[in-house]
C-alpha positions in Angstrom: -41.8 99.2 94.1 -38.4 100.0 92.4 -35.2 100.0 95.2 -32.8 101.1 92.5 -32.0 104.5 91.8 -34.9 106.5 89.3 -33.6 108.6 86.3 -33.7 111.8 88.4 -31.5 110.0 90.9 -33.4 109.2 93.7 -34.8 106.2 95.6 -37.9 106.9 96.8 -37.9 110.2 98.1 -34.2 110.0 99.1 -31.0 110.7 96.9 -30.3 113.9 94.2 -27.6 116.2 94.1 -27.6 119.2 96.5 -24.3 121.0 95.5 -22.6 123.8 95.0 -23.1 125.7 91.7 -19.4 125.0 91.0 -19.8 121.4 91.1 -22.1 121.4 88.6 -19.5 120.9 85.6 -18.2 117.6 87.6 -21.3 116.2 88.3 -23.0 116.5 85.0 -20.1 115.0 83.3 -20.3 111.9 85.6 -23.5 111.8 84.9 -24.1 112.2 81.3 -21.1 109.5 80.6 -20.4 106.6 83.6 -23.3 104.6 82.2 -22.1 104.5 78.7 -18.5 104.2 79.7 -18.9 101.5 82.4 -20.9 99.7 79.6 -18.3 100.2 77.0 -17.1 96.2 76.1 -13.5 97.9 76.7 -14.2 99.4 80.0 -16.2 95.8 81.1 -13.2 93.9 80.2 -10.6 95.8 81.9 -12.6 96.1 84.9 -13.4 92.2 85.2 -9.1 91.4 84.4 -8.2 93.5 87.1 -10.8 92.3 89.8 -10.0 88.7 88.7 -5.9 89.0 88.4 -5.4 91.8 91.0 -8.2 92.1 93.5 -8.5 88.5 93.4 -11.7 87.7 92.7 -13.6 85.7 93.1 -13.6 85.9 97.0 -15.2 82.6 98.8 -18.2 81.9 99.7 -17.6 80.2 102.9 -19.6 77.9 105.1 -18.7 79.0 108.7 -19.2 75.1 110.2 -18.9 75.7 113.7 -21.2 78.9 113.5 -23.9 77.2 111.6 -23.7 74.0 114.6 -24.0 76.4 117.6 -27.1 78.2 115.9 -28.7 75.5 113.9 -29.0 77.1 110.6 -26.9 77.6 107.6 -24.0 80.3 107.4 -22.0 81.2 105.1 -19.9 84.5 104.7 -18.6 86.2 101.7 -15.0 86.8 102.0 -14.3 90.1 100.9 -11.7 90.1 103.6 -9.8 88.2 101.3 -9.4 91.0 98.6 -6.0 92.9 97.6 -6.0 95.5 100.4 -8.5 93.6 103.1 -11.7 95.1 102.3 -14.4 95.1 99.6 -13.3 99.1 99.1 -11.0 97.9 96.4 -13.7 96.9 93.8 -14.8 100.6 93.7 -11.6 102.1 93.7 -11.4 100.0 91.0 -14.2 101.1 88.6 -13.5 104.6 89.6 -9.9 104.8 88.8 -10.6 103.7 85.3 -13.8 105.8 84.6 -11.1 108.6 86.1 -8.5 107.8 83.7 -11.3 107.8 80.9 -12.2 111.4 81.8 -9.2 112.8 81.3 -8.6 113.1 85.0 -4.9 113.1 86.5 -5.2 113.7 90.6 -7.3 111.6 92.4 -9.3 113.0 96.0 -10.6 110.8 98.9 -12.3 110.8 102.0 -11.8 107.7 104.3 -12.8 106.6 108.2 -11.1 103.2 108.9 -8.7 104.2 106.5 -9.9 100.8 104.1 -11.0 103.5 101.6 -8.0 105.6 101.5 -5.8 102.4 101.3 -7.9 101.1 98.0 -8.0 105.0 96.5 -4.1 105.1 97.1 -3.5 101.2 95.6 -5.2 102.2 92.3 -3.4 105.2 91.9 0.1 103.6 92.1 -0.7 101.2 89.8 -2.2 103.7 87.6 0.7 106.5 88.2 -2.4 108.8 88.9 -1.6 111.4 92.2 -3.2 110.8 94.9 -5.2 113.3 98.3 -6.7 111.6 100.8 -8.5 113.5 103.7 -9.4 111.6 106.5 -10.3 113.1 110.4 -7.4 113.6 112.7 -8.5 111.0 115.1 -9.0 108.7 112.6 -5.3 108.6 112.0 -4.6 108.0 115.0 -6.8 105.1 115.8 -6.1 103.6 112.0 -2.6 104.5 112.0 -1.2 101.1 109.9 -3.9 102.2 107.4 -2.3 105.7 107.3 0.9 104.3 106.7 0.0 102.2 104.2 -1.3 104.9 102.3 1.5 106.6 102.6 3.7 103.7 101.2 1.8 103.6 98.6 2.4 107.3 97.4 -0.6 108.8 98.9 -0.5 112.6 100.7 -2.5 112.1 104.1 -4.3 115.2 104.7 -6.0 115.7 108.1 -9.1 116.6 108.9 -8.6 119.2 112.4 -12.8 120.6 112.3 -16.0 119.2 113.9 -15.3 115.9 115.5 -12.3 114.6 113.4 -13.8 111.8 111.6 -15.7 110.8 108.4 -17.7 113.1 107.9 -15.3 116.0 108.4 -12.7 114.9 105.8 -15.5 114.3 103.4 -16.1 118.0 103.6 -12.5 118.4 103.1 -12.6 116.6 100.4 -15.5 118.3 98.3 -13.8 121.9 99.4 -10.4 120.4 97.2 -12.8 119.4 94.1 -14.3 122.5 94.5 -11.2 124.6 94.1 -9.9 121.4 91.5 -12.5 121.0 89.5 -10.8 120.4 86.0 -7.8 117.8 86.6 -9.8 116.0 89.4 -11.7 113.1 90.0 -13.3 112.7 93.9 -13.5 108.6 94.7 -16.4 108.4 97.0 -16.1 105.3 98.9 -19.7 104.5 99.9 -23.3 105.2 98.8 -23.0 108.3 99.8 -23.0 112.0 98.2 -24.5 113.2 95.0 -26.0 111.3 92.6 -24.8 109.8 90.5 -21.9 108.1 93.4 -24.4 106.1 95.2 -25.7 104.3 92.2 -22.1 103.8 90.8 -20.8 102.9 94.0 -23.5 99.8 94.1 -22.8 99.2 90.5 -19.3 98.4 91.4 -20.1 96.9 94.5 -22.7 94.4 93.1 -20.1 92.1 91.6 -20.6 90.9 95.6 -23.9 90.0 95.2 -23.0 88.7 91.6 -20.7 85.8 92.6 -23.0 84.6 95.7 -25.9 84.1 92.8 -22.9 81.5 91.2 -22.0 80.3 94.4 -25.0 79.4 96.1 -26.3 77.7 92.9 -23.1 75.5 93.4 -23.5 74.7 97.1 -27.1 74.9 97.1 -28.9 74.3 94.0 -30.7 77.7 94.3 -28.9 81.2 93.5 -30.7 82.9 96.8 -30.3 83.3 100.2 -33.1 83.5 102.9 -31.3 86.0 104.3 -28.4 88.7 103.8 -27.0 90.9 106.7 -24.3 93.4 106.1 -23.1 96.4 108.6 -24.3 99.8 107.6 -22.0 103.0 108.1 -22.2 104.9 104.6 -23.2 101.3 103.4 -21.1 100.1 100.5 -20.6 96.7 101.5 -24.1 96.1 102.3 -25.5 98.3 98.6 -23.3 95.8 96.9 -24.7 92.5 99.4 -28.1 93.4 98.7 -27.6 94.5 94.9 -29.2 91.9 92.7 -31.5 90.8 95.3 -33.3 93.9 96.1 -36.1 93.1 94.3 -36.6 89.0 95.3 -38.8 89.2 98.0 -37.9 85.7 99.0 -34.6 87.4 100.3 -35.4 89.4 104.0 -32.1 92.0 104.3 -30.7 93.2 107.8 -28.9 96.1 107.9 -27.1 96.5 111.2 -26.1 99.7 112.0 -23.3 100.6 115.0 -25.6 102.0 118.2 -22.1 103.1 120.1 -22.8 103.3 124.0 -26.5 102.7 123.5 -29.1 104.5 121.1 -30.6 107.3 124.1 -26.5 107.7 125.5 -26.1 110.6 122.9 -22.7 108.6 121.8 -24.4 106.6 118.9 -24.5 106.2 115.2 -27.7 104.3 115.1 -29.0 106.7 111.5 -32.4 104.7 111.2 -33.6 105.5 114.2 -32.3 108.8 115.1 -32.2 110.3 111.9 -34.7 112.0 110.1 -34.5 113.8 106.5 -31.6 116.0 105.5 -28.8 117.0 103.0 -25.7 115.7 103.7 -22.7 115.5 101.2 -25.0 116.6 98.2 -28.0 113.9 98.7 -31.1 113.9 101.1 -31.0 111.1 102.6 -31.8 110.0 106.5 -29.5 111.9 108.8 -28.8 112.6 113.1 -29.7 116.5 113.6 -30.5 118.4 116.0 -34.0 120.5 115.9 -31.8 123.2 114.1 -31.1 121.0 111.8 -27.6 121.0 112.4 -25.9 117.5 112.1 -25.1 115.8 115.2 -21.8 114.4 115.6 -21.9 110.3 115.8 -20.5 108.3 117.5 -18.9 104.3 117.4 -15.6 102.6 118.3 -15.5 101.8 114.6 -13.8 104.5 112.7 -15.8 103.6 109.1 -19.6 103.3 111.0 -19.8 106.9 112.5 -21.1 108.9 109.8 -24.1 110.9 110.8 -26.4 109.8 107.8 -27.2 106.9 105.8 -26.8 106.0 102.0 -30.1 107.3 100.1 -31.1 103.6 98.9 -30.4 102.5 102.4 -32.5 104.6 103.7 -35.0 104.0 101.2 -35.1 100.1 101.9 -35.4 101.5 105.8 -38.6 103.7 104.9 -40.2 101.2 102.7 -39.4 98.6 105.1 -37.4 96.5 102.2 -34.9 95.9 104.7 -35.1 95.5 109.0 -32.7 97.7 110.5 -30.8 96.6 114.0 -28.4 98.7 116.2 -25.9 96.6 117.9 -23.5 98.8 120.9 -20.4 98.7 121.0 -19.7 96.0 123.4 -21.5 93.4 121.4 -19.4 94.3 118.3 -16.2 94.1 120.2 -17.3 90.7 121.9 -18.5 89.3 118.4 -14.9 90.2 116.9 -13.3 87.7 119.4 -16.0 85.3 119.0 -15.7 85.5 115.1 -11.5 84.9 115.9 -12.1 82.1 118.3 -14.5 80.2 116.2 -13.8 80.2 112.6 -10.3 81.3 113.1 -11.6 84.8 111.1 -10.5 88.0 112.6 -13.0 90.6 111.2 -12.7 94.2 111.0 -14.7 96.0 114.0 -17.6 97.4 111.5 -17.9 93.9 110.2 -18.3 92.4 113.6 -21.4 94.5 114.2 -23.2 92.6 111.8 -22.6 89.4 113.4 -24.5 90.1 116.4 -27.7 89.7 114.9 -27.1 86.3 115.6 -28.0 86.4 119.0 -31.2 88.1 118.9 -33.2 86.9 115.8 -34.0 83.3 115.6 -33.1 81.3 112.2 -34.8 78.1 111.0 -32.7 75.1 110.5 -33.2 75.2 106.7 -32.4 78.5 106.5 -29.6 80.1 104.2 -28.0 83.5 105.8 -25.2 85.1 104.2 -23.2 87.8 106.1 -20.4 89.9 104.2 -17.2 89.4 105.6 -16.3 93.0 104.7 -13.2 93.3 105.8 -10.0 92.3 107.9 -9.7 93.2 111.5 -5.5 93.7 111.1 -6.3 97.7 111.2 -8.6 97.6 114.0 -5.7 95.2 116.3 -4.9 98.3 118.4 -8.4 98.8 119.3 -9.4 95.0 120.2 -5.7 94.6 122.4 -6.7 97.4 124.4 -10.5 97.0 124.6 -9.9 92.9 125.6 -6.3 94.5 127.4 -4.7 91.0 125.5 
């Protein structure tokens, strides 16, 4: 079986592009030309200069010692904590704003929840002189306000989001209604897996230079270029598409996805997609998604602005369905607690939706030989606010 995306743009029976007839123009021309443009030797080399002399790439792959001694295995993480703007985001924004500029496009749109997005949408625009939207829900801001202010440093307009429940998934709709009513001079960075194809295949595309570097790394440190095991969080899922990327189809390589469960998967205050999801369009792909038995989307929940998005990327939830990849819900609390625990032991403060990955630690049991590599997604400096009053430090 194939875990990539087909030529019609699906992954198994997730993924397309449900949109509105106006979209149409944009799409197509994404589609016809960001494979032979992110191929072009040109494009390849600018790309590679900038992650390497801007983003600062390439991040380490660490061996967390103390970790690896309390558990008795091997643990390394991938520090894209350690890119220009504390998050992976900025690889994307990257490719995008290039393949942008290539298109003839002069305003940029973006949707962001933790606000790591916005901050990597509105960094590639000032250093491309390209204006810059970004929508993002009204409580987001509040809970993410350094974020927001560092967008705004940076030249960006802040739009909020005031309909539904505030968050993701309400200034992503934002968003489309602006490209919608701006479709010529615009170009929409999507900053996950998410939406029509072809986004979640060039997301991953961009993404995979993650999984690219740990094949170079562990070669170094380990004289094989695989892990036994990779585990990323899952919200939209770009940090994990780009984690999993060029392993998806070694079997030798088991993948957890851990996904944010909020006050508990049956408290109706979760954002647990694999297991209370089931198929629907969201954002212009079907993909796994929370609904009611309307149909209508459910609003999710998580204390982690960039995990409560109702639905799932369509190759995540195609590694889901095929069972490619085990999927675990961790609440809440156990993120939080993993955060401090992350601080207190490897001197790493992580961002909240990276914490939730790290709690996989204490219910799966790992072999002394075994090699497990979390992404260390991003930087907990936005989330601060949230862990001083959650610990009341």
């Amino acid at each position: 079986m194939k875990y990539n995306v087909d030529k019609n743009g699906y992954y198994g029976d997730f993924g397309g592009a449900y949109i509105p007839e106006m979209l149409y123009p944009n799409i197509s021309e994404l589609k016809e030309n960001y494979l032979k443009i992110i191929s072009e030797p040109k494009f390849k080399k600018d790309f590679n200069l900038l992650l390497k002399k801007y983003v600062g790439r390439p991040t380490p792959l660490y061996f967390a010692e103390r970790l690896s001694n309390k558990y008795n295995t091997k643990i390394y993480l991938k520090r894209e904590d350690l890119c220009h703007t504390g998050a992976h985001k900025i690889n994307n924004t990257i490719g995008q704003i290039l393949l942008a500029k290539r298109l003839g496009k002069n305003r940029i749109i973006a949707e962001t929840g933790a606000g790591q997005h916005g901050v990597a949408t509105a960094t590639v625009c000032a250093l491309m002189g390209v204006k810059c939207v970004i929508y993002m829900g009204e409580i987001d801001i509040k809970r993410q306000a350094p974020n927001v202010a560092r967008m705004k440093m940076l030249g960006a307009e802040v739009k909020s989001a005031k309909s539904g429940s505030k968050t993701l998934k309400d200034a992503t709709n934002e968003a489309i209604r602006d490209w919608i009513n701006n479709p010529v001079d615009t170009h929409y960075i999507i900053g996950s897996v998410v939406g029509p194809h072809p986004y979640p295949d060039m997301v991953a595309r961009f993404q995979s230079v993650i999984s690219d570097e740990i094949k170079t790394q562990l070669l170094n440190t380990e004289n094989r270029d695989y892990p036994d095991y990779l585990i990323a969080c899952v919200g939209g899922g770009s940090n994990a598409a780009g984690l999993y990327y060029n392993y998806l189809e070694n079997k030798n390589v088991k993948i957890i996805a851990v996904e944010a469960a909020g006050k508990g998967i049956s408290s109706g205050e979760s954002a647990a997609t694999s297991i209370l999801g089931k198929e629907g369009i969201i954002h212009g792909s079907k993909t796994l998604l929370m609904q009611n038995k309307d149909g209508q989307i459910t609003e999710p929940y998580s204390i982690s602005a960039g995990l409560d998005y109702p639905g799932i990327g369509p190759m995540h939830a195609n590694l889901y369905r095929s069972k490619r990849a085990e999927f675990v819900s961790v609440t809440d609390d156990e993120a939080m607690n993993w955060g401090l625990t992350l601080s207190q032991m490897e001197g790493i403060i992580p961002a909240i939706e990276t914490a939730h990955a790290f709690s996989v630690l204490d219910t799966m049991n790992f072999k002394p030989s075994d090699i497990i590599v979390f992404n260390c997604s991003g930087r907990g400096d936005k989330d601060l606010d949230t862990y001083i009053n959650y610990f009341k430090i």
